[in-house]
C-alpha positions, 0 to 999 in steps of 0.5 A: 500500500502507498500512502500518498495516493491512499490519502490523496483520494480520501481527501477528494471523500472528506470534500464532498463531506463538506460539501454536505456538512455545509448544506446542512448548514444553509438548511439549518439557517434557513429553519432557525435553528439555535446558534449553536447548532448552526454554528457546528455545521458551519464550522465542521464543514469549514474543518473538514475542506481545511483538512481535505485541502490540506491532504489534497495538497500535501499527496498532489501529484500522478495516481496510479492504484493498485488492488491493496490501494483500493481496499485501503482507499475504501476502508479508510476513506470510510472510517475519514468520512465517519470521524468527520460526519460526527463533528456536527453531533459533538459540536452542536451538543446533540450527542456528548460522548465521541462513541456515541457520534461515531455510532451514530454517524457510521450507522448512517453513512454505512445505511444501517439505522440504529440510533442512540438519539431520542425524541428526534422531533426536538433536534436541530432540522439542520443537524437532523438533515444532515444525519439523512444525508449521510444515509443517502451519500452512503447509500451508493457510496461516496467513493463511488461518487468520486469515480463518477466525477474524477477522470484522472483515476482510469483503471484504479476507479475500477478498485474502488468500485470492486472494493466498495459495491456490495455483492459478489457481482460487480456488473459493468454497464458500460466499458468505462467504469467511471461512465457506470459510476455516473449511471448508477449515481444518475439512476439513483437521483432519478428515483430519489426525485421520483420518490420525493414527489410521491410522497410530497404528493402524499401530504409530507412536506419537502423537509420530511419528504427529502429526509424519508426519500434519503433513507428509503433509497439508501435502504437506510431507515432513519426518520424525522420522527421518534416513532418512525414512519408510524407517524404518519399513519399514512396507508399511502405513505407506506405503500409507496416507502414498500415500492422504493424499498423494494426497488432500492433492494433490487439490482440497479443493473436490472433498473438500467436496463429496464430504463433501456427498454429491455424490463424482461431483464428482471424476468430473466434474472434469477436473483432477482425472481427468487428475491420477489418469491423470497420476499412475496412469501415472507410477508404474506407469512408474517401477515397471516401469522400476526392476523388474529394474534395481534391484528383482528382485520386481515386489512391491518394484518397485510399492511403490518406484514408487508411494511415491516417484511418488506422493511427488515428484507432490504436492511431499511429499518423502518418500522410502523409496529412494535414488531417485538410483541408479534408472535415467536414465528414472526419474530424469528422470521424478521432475524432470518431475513436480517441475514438474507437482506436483498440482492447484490449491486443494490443498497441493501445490506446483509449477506444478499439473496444471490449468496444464499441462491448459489450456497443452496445450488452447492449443497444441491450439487453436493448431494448429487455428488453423494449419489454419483461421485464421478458426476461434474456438476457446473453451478448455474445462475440462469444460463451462466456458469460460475466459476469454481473460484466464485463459489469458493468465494460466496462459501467462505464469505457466509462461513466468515459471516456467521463466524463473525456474528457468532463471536459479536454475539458472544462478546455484546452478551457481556454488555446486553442485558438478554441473550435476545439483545445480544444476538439481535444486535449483531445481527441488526448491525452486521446487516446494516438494518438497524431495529432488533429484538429485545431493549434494541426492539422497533420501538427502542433506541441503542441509548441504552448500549454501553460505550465498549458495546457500541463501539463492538456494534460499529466495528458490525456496521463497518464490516457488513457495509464493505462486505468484510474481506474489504476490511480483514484484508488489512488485518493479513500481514501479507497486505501490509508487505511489499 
């Protein structure tokens, strides 16, 4: 790894934090805000573009990437952009200790919703916009942004965007990869735009329609409200959440090229059929397993079910019922769907559905092999073979998931006070989906997590975002040699 390239496109990360700090900023002056609050949004952005330009001065000069230079440009990019996105917090008062701002501001950039704020209805609009932004930039990825936008990267934009897109495919929708940068990026505006006026349509107002557009795309969760889209009691408002929840949890690759004219793409697609058949069953089974127990219409029922399974299937978050009090089968199917989360090259977390398609196709091929030993068997995704070095790959990343969930869960018993607390947390975390089960269920914050717990959780949210190996890379002695 060389450091100057490293820390110079870092820089390039800590200017559009900035650039968003200061938005916030003009937010918070136009709301009228108190002082304070408006002054920590502008002098956190005034720090972060000194800190940036005095990087970018300092690293100035040819960029040329290598693979460990973008796993590190990615995993410290992220961890920069999280210390700076925690000044407005600290400076502004609204969070006190720096764990707990770091907590915070991870949860949001890495989309994954768990808060340790309460009564949001009482923050700064400034301070509180500024936590959805960092949902909405950290949704398709701020690095990724800045492969959009800086030509000079030329083939190193592609280790960037390998190293920080989740999923095991990391689709081409042109041949340069900066073009692809743009689309996805345009793709995702469009839908943002799209969905902002749906739900301005609906009643909100431009501040909360924003806010709620900036984290239903980024499949992120946070709200304007304590009680989350509850709230608004709104059956439309929800309708239309669940739609872009669920395009927001497809494959952005499938969205362009239905925009292209060709929406049999999706037909076509095999993680994406079984990620509707995943997601159809589930929440019709949540709904029929709540009806009678906790809903007596099945009107109310199909609304709950379909909201939050749709909700905790693609990492959002968001919740309109106290889902801790639904019944024992409900509860563990929402913990299962925190590891499935939706599908690869969307902004959803979790280990992703075409994962778990290509694990039960090699436990199906296994148990060909048992019959007839000398049988070769190919894994397929529709008409494409994988290579054996991919499924090997997909195999060890969901051992490597459990393993490390298994160990988080261990180690957050100490500071939780039920084992349901402890593993939901993990899960809820490593997942990048935010509600769990237990004094971290729907209608609780993480307030109540000591500091050394939130500190285990954010080390969860940071490994789940960048699909682990992009981390526990640098943990390999052989990184760091030349």
């Amino acid at each position: 790894m060389r450091p100057r390239p490293v820390l110079h496109l870092i820089s390039y990360t800590l200017a559009f934090i900035a650039l968003g700090e200061g938005i916030c900023w003009l937010i918070s002056w136009h709301s009228g805000d108190p002082a304070q609050a408006q002054w920590a949004l502008a002098l956190s952005a005034g720090m972060v573009l000194a800190i940036a330009f005095l990087m970018w001065s300092l690293t100035h000069g040819p960029i040329r990437l290598s693979r460990r230079d973008g796993f590190a440009i990615v995993t410290f990019g992220w961890v920069a952009a999280t210390v700076a996105g925690a000044f407005p917090y600290l400076l502004s008062g609204v969070i006190s200790h720096p764990v707990s701002a770091l907590f915070e501001t991870m949860s949001g950039f890495t989309t994954t919703g768990a808060s340790v704020l309460t009564n949001l209805e009482l923050l700064p609009r400034g301070i509180l916009f500024w936590r959805g932004m960092t949902q909405w930039l950290g949704g398709m990825g701020v690095l990724v942004l800045c492969v959009a936008i800086l030509p000079f990267l030329g083939v190193g934009g592609m280790r960037i965007y390998r190293a920080e897109i989740p999923g095991p495919s990391k689709d081409r929708l042109t041949p340069r990869i900066a073009s692809t940068a743009k689309l996805l990026w345009g793709l995702y505006v469009l839908f943002s735009l799209a969905e902002t006026a749906l739900l301005m349509t609906g009643g909100m107002g431009w501040y909360d329609a924003c806010f709620h557009t900036f984290s239903t795309m980024s499949t992120g969760g946070f709200s304007t409200r304590t009680a989350s889209i509850a709230a608004f009691n709104s059956a439309y408002i929800e309708i239309v959440i669940i739609v872009f929840m669920f395009l927001a949890g497809a494959n952005f690759a499938l969205h362009y090229r239905a925009l292209k004219g060709k929406p049999q793409s999706f037909l076509r697609d095999p993680e994406f059929r079984f990620y509707t058949a995943l997601w159809l069953g589930s929440c019709l089974a949540l709904s029929f397993n709540v009806w009678g127990e906790v809903y007596q219409g099945i009107g109310a029922a199909l609304r709950a079910g379909f909201f939050q399974g749709t909700s905790i299937m693609t990492t959002t978050g968001y919740v309109t019922q106290d889902f801790n009090v639904w019944p024992n089968a409900s509860r563990l199917l929402l913990v299962l769907l925190m590891f499935v989360g939706a599908c690869g090259g969307s902004t959803a977390g979790g280990i992703k559905v075409v994962r778990f398609l290509v694990v039960l196709k090699e436990i199906a091929r296994e148990l060909g092999r048992a019959i007839h030993p000398r049988t070769i068997i190919k894994i397929k995704l529709g008409r494409q073979s994988l290579e054996e070095s991919t499924v090997s790959n997909i195999s060890s990343f969901v051992i490597v998931y459990v393993a490390i969930f298994a160990v988080a869960s261990l180690a957050m018993a100490f500071f939780t006070p039920d084992v349901v607390t402890a593993a939901s947390s993990v899960a809820a975390t490593l997942g990048n989906i935010g509600p769990g089960l237990g004094a971290v269920g729907a209608v609780e914050t993480y307030a109540s997590i000591p500091i050394t717990g939130q500190i285990i959780l954010t080390v969860c949210m940071l490994l789940g975002r960048l699909e682990l190996f992009t981390v526990l890379v640098l943990l390999h002695r052989g990184f760091w040699k030349r």
